[in-house]
C-alpha positions as CSV (number, residue, x, y, z in Angstrom):
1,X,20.1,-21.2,-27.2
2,X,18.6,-17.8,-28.6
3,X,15.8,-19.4,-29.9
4,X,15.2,-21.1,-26.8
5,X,15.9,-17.8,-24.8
6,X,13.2,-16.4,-27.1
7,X,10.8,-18.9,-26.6
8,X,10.8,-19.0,-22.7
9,X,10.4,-15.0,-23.1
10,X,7.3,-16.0,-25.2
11,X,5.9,-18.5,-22.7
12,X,6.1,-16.2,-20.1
13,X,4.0,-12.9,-21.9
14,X,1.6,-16.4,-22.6
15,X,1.6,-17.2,-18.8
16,X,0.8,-13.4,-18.7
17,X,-2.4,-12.8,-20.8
18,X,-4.3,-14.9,-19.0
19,X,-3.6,-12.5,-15.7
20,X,-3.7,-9.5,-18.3
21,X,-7.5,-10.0,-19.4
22,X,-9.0,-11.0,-16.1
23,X,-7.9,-7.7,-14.5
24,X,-7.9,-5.3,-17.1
25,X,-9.4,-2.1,-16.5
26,X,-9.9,-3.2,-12.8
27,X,-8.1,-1.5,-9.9
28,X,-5.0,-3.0,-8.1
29,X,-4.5,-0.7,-5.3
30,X,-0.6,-0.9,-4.2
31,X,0.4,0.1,-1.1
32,X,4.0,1.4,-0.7
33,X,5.9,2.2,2.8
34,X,8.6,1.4,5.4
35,X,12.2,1.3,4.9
36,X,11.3,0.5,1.0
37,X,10.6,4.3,0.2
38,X,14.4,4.8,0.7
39,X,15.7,2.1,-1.5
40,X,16.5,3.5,-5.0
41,X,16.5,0.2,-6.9
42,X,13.2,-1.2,-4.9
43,X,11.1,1.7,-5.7
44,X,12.2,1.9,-9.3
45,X,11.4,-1.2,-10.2
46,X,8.2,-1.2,-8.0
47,X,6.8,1.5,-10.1
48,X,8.3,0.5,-13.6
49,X,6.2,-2.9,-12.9
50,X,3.5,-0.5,-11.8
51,X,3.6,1.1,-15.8
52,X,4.0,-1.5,-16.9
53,X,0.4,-2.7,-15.2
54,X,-1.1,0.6,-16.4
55,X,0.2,-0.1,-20.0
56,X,-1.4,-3.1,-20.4
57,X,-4.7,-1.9,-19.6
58,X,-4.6,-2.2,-15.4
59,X,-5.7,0.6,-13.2
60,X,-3.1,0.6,-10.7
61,X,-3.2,3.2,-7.2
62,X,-0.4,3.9,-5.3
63,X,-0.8,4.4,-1.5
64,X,1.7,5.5,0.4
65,X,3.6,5.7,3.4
66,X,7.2,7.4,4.9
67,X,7.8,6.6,8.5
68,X,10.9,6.7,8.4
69,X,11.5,9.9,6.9
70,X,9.0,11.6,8.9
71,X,11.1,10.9,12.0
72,X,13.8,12.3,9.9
73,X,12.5,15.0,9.5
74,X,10.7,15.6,12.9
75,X,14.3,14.9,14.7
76,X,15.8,17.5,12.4
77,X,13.5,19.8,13.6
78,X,14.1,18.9,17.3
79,X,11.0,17.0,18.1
80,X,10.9,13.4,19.5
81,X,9.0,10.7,17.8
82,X,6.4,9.6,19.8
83,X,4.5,6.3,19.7
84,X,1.1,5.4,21.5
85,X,0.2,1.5,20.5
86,X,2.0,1.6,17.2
87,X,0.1,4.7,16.0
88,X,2.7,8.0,16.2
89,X,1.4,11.1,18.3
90,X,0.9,14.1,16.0
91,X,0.8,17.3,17.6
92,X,0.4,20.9,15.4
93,X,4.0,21.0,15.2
94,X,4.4,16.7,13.9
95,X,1.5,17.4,11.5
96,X,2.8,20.2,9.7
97,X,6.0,17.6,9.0
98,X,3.9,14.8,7.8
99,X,1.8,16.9,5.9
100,X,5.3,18.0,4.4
101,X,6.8,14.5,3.9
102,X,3.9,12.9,3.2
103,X,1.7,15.0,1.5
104,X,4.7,16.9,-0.9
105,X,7.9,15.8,-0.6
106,X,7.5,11.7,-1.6
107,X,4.1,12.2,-3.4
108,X,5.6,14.5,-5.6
109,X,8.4,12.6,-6.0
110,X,7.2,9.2,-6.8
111,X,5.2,10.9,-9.5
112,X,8.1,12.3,-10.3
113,X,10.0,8.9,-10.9
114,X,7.5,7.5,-12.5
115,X,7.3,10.2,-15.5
116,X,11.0,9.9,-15.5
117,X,10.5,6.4,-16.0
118,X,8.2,7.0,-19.0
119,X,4.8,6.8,-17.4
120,X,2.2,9.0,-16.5
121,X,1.1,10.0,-13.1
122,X,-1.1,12.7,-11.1
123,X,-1.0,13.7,-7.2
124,X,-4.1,12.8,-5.3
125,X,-3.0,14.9,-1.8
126,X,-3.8,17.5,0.7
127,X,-1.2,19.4,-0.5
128,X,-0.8,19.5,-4.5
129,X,-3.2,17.8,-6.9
130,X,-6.7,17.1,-6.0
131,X,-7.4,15.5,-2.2
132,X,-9.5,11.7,-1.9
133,X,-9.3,11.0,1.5
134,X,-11.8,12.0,3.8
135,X,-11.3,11.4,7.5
136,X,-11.8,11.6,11.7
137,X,-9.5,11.7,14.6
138,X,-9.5,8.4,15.8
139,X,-8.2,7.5,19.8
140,X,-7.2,4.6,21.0
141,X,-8.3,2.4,24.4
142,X,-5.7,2.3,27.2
143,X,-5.9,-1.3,29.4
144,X,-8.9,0.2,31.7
145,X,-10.8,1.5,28.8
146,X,-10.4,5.0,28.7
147,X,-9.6,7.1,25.5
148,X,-6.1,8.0,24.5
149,X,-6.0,10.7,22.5
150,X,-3.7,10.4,19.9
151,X,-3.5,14.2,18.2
152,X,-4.1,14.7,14.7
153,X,-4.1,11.1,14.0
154,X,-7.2,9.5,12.0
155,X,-8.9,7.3,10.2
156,X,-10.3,7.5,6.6
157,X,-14.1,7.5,6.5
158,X,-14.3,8.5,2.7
159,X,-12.6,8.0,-0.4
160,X,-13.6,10.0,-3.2
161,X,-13.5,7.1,-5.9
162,X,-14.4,9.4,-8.6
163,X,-11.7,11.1,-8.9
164,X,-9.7,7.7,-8.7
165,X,-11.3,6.3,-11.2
166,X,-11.2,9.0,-13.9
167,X,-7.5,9.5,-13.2
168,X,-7.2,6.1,-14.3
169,X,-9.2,6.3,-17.2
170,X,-7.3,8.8,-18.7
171,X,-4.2,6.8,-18.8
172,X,-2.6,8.3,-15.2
173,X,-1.7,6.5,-12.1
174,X,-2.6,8.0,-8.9
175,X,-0.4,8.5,-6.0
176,X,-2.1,8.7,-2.9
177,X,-0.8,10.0,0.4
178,X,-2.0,8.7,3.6
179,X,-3.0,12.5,4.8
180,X,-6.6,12.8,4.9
181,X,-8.7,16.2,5.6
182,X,-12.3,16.0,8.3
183,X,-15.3,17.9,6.2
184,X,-13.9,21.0,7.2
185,X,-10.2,20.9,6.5
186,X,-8.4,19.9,9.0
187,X,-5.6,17.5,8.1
188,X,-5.2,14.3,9.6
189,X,-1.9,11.5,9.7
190,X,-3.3,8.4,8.9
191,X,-1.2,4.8,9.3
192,X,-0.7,4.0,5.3
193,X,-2.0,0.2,5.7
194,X,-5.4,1.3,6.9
195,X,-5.7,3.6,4.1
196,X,-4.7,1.7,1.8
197,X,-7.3,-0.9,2.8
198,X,-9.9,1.9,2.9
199,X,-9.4,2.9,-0.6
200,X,-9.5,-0.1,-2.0
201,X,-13.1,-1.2,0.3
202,X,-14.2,1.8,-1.8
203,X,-13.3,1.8,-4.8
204,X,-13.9,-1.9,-5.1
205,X,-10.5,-3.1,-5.7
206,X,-9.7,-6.2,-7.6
207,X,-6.8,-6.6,-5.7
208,X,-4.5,-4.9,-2.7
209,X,-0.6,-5.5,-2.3
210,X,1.1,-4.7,0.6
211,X,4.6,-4.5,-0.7
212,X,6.6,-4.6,2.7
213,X,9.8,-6.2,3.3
214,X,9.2,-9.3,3.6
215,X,8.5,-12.2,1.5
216,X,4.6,-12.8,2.8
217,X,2.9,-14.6,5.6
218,X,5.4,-17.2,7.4
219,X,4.5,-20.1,10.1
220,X,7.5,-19.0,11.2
221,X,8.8,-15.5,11.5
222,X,12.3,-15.6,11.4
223,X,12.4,-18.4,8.5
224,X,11.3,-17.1,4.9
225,X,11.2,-20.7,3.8
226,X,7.9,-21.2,6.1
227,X,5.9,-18.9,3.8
228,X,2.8,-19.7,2.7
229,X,1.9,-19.1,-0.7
230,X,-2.3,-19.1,-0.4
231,X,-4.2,-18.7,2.3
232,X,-7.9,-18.5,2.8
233,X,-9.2,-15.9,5.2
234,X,-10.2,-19.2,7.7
235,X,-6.8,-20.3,7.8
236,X,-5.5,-16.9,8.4
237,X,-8.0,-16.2,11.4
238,X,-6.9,-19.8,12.7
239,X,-3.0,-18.5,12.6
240,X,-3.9,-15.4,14.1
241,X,-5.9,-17.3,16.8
242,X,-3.0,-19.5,17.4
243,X,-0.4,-17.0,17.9
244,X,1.8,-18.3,14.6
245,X,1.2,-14.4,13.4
246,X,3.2,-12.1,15.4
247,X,4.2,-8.3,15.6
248,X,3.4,-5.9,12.5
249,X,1.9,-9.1,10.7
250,X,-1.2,-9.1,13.0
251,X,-2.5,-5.7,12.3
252,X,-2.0,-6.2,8.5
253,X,-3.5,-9.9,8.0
254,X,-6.6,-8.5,10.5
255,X,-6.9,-5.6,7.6
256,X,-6.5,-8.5,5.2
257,X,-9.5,-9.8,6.8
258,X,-11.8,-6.6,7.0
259,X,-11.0,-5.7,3.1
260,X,-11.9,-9.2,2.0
261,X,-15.0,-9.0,3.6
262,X,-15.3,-6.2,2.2
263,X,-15.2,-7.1,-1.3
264,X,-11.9,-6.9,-2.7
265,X,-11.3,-10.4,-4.6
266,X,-7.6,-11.2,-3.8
267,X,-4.7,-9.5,-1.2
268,X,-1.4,-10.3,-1.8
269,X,1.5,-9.7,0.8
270,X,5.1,-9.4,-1.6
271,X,8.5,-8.4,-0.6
272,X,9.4,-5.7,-2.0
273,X,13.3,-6.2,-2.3
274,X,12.3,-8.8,-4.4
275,X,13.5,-7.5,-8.2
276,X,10.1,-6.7,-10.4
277,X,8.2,-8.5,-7.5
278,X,4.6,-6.9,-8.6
279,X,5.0,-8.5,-12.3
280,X,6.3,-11.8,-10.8
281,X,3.2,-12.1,-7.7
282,X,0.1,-10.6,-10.3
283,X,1.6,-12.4,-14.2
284,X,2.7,-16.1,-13.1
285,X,0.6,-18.4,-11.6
286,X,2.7,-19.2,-8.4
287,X,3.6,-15.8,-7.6
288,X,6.4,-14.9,-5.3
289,X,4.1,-13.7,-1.9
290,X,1.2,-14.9,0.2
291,X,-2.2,-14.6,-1.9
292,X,-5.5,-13.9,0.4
293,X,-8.4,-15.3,-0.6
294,X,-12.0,-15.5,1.0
């Protein structure tokens, strides 16, 4: 039974190599966020598979989120969340809390965690380390057309890949906070999935995961049995089209879309609840999420 244990362990670092070579010193960029960033055990074993990546020669980038703990945090300072089509309304007051959250607080402390977890990581942010995200104030269309402004909300316009890429190079794995800064310093709350999919247009990404909490892209919302396990891009604007893709799903496959035509090879949708789910989706040929493919 222990040599059998043994050589199912071996099998599976076999399955692996194949995976290991074919992305090795390429980028995965992993984007972290929602009501994940507050579970302990998720997070840990999301960045001990995220190590593990970097120690087999993988160039893994974080980017993350923190809803949730921004409105935390907002509420404890006496000022109501507000939402405008999904995108939250930052005024001078909200901003300096999301540049808090955001940009310190959980950048810091994933990078934290992760050398407490025997890796090595470095702070890309507006607030410590060096800053890779560029950006504009973005608004939004109400139903007869006219702008909404949304405050100091934005969108990424430019990622400094340099920097990215020597930080991996030299063994680290950046953490990347979705706070970005206009060309003359003024800071900007960006929604995590858009800059996610930003950085890895730019920096030419092998691969994005969307680690969210559930288990990929279902036929069927409410039944995690109906998820599929490849898609194409066609398929995925036919499901869209047909209304089977509903609520935060849509904006996310429809970034899915835009980064794949942008060049990144593969995007994979995991569930991040799911124990070492990165390992399981990027080493083993079935994977445990929805693969995107072009």
């Amino acid at each position: 039974m222990i040599v059998q244990e043994a050589m199912h362990k071996a099998d599976i670092l076999v399955e692996a190599l194949k995976w290991i070579r074919q992305y090795r010193r390429k980028i995965t960029v992993i984007k972290l966020g929602g009501s994940l960033m507050e579970e302990e055990s998720s997070i840990m074993h999301l960045l001990l598979d995220s190590i593990f990546m970097e120690s087999v020669g993988m160039y893994p980038v974080i980017v993350h989120g923190g809803g949730n703990a921004i409105s935390q945090a907002m509420t404890d300072a006496g000022i109501q969340p507000r939402f405008v089509q999904g995108r939250r309304y930052t005024d001078p007051d909200s901003l300096e809390i999301v540049k808090k959250v955001l940009g310190h607080d959980i950048c810091v402390d994933l990078v934290r965690r992760i050398e407490i977890l025997g890796g090595q990581a470095k702070p890309l942010s507006v607030c410590v380390g060096t800053p890779v995200l560029t950006g504009q104030k973005m608004s939004l269309p109400d139903a007869n057309g006219n702008r909404i402004d949304l405050g100091f909300v934005g969108e990424v316009t430019q990622v400094d890949t340099q920097t990215i890429l020597e930080t991996c190079r030299s063994g680290y794995i950046p953490v990347i906070p979705s706070v970005a800064l206009t060309s003359d310093g003024q800071a900007l709350n960006v929604n995590a999935d858009t800059a996610a999919t930003a950085v890895a247009q730019q920096v030419k990404a092998a691969k994005l995961v969307f680690v969210s909490e559930v288990n990929g892209v279902r036929t069927d919302p409410q039944d995690p049995k109906s998820m599929i396990e490849s898609i194409t891009a066609e398929k995925a604007r036919e499901l869209l089209a047909s209304g089977a893709i509903v609520g935060g799903m849509i904006p996310k496959i429809q970034a899915c879309l835009e980064t794949l035509e942008n060049g990144v090879q593969k995007i994979h949708i995991i569930n991040g609840r799911l124990r070492h789910s990165l390992l399981l989706e990027i080493f083993t040929s079935q994977g445990v999420g929805t693969e995107i493919v072009e």
